[in-house]
C-alpha positions, 0 to 999 in steps of 0.5 A, a space after each residue: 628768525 628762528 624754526 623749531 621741529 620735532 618728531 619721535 622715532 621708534 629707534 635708540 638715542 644711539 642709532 638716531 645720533 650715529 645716523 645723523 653722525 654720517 655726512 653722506 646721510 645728508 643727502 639722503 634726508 634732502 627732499 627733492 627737486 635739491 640735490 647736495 653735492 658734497 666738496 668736503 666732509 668727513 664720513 664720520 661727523 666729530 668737533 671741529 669737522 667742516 662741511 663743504 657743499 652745494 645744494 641745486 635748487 633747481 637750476 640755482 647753485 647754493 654753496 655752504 660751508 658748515 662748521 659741526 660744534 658741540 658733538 655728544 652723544 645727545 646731538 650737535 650744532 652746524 654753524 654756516 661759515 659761509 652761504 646764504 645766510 648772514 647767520 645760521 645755527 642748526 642745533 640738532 637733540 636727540 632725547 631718550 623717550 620711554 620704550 626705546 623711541 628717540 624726540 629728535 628735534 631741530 632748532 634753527 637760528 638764522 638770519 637773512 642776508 641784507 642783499 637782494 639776491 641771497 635775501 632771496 634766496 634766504 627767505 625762499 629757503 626759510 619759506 620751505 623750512 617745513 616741507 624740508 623738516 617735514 620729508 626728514 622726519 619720514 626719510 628718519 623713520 623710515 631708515 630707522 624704525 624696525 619695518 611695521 612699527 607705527 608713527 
């Protein structure tokens, strides 16, 4: 399966890539009802750092275990090690636009867990793909942008 999400940002590369650098933004850009709790993270993202949390869904504890690769200026990747997919690669691009605005884009490749449970799980996850994307995007510019500027 694979998920694609774009969105432009009144804001620089640089403050797109150092606020998505910061692991306890994480929570910050989670919709509700699902709360993250983080077991393990490093403030600061870089190569090799592992992520450890949990997100609530409701009444439903999923842990996840995310490994950040391919750290540059431009964007990263956070492969899942463990949780509830069988696999999961979310490439995180951040790309320079005229007038100082920034395409941030996302790109999930994942693929469901053969079993009954987690399957679930999964596609019940994968289904809210674009509400989840969609509320990023808004809480993104809304740290970001200067106040009063459109998008």
């Amino acid at each position: 399966m694979k998920y694609k999400r774009e969105f432009p940002i009144n804001a620089s590369v640089e403050a797109v890539a150092a606020f998505h650098s910061r692991s306890g933004n994480m929570s910050v850009i989670t919709p509700p009802p699902i709360v993250v709790r983080m077991q393990q993270a490093p403030e600061q993202l870089s190569d090799g750092s592992t992520m450890a949390f949990t997100l609530w869904m409701g009444p439903v504890p999923v842990r996840w275990v995310s490994r950040i690769e391919a750290v540059t200026p431009n964007g990263f990747i956070d492969r899942q090690l463990q949780g509830p997919f069988k696999t999961w690669v979310h490439q995180h691009r951040y790309t320079s636009l005229a007038n100082g605005e920034t395409l941030v884009a996302d790109e999930i490749q994942a693929e469901i867990k053969p079993h009954l449970w987690w399957g679930l799980i999964g596609l019940a996850m994968w289904a809210g793909m674009p509400l989840l994307f969609a509320f990023r995007a808004l809480k993104t510019r809304r740290m970001l942008q200067p106040k009063g500027a459109a998008r």
